[in-house]
C-alpha positions as CSV (number, residue, x, y, z in Angstrom):
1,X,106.7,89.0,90.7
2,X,104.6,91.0,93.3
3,X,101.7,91.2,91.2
4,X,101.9,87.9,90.4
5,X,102.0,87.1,94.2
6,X,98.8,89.4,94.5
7,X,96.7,86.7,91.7
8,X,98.0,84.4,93.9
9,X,96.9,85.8,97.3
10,X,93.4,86.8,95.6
11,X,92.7,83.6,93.4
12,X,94.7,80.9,95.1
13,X,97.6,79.2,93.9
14,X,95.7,77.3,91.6
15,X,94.6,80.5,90.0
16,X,98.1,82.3,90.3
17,X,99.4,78.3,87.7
18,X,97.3,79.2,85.2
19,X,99.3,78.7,82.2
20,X,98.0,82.6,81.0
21,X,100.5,83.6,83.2
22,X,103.5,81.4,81.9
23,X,105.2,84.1,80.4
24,X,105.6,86.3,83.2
25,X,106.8,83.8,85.1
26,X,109.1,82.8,82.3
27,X,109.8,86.5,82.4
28,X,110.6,86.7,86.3
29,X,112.9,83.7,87.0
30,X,114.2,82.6,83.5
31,X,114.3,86.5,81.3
32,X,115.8,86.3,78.0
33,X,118.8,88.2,77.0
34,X,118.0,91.3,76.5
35,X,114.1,90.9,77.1
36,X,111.9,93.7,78.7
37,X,108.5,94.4,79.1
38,X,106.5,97.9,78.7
39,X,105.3,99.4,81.4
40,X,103.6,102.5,82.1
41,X,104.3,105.2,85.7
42,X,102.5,107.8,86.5
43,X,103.7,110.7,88.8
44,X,101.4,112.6,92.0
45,X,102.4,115.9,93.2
46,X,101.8,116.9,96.7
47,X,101.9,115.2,100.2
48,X,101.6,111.4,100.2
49,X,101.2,109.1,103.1
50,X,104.3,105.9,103.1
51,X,102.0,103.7,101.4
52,X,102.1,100.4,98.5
53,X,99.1,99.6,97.3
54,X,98.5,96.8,94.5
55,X,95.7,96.9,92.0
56,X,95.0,94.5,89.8
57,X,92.6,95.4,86.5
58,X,91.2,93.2,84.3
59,X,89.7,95.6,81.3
60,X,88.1,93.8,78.3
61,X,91.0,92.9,75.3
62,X,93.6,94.7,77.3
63,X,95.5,92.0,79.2
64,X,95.7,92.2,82.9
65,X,96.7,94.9,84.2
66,X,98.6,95.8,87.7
67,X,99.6,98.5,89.4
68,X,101.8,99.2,92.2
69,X,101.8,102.2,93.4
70,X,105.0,103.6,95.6
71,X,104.4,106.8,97.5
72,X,103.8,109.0,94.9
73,X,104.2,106.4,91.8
74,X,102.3,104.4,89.9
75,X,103.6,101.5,88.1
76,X,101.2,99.7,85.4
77,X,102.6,96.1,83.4
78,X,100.4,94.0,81.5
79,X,100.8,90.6,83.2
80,X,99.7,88.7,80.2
81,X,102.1,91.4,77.8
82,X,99.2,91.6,74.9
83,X,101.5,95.0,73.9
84,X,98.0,97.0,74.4
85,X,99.1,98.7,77.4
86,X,99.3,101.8,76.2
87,X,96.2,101.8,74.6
88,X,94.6,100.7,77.8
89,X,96.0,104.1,79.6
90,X,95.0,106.3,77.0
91,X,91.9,104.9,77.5
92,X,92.0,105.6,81.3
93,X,92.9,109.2,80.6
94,X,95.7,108.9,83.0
95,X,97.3,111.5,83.9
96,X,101.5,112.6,84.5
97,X,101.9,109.9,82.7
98,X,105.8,108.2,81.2
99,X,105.2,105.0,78.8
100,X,108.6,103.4,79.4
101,X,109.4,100.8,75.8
102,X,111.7,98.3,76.4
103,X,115.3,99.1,76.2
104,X,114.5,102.8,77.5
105,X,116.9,104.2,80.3
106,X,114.1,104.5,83.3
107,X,114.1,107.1,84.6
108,X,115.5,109.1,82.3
109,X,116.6,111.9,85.2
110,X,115.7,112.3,88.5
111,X,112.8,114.3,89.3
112,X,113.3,117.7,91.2
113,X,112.4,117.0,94.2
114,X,113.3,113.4,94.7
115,X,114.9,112.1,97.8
116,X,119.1,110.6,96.8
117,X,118.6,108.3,99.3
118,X,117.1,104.5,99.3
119,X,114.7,102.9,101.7
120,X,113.9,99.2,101.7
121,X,110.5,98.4,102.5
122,X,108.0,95.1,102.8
123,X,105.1,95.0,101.1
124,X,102.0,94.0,102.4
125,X,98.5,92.9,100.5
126,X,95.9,93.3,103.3
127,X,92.2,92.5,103.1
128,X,89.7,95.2,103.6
């Protein structure tokens, strides 16, 4: 629903209604049983600064395409879920990469030097 917020805040509410995006919003308030998108995370060693950024990508035949990215994380879903996700990040070359499949336990184990506590944050989308 973030990235969805992010069309929104970038196109207007107008352009956040178009029907394109009726299945993720489908997705987000009314989900099937059961039902669960792909996504795609990628993983950056070394320092970070706190920061969430959103992205949003809109590559020819690959759907639309947003990333969040959480301290050292990135997080890709297809907002329009064409299923070529995968094919999009191969194309990007991107590296550290986990393609998560629906139904897959995420994360499958914690990584070494992850943090076991849980911080709450708000997210921002600022102009620049």
């Amino acid at each position: 629903m973030v990235s969805l917020n992010t069309v929104a805040y970038r196109d207007g509410g107008s352009g956040a209604l178009d029907p394109r995006y009726d299945p993720v919003r489908e997705y987000v308030r009314r989900p099937k049983l059961g039902e669960a998108w792909s996504f795609a995370v990628t993983y950056r060693t070394g320092t970070t600064k706190d920061e969430v950024c959103i992205d949003l990508y809109q590559p020819d035949d690959y759907g639309f395409i947003a990333k969040i990215r959480v301290f050292n994380h990135d997080f890709y879903v297809d907002l329009l879920n064409t299923g070529r996700l995968e094919e999009w990040t191969k194309a990007e070359e991107l590296t550290n990469l986990e393609f998560v499949l629906p139904g897959a336990v995420y994360p499958a184990s914690p990584k070494d030097d992850a943090v076991p506590s849980a911080k709450r944050y708000r997210l921002r989308v600022a102009d620049e």
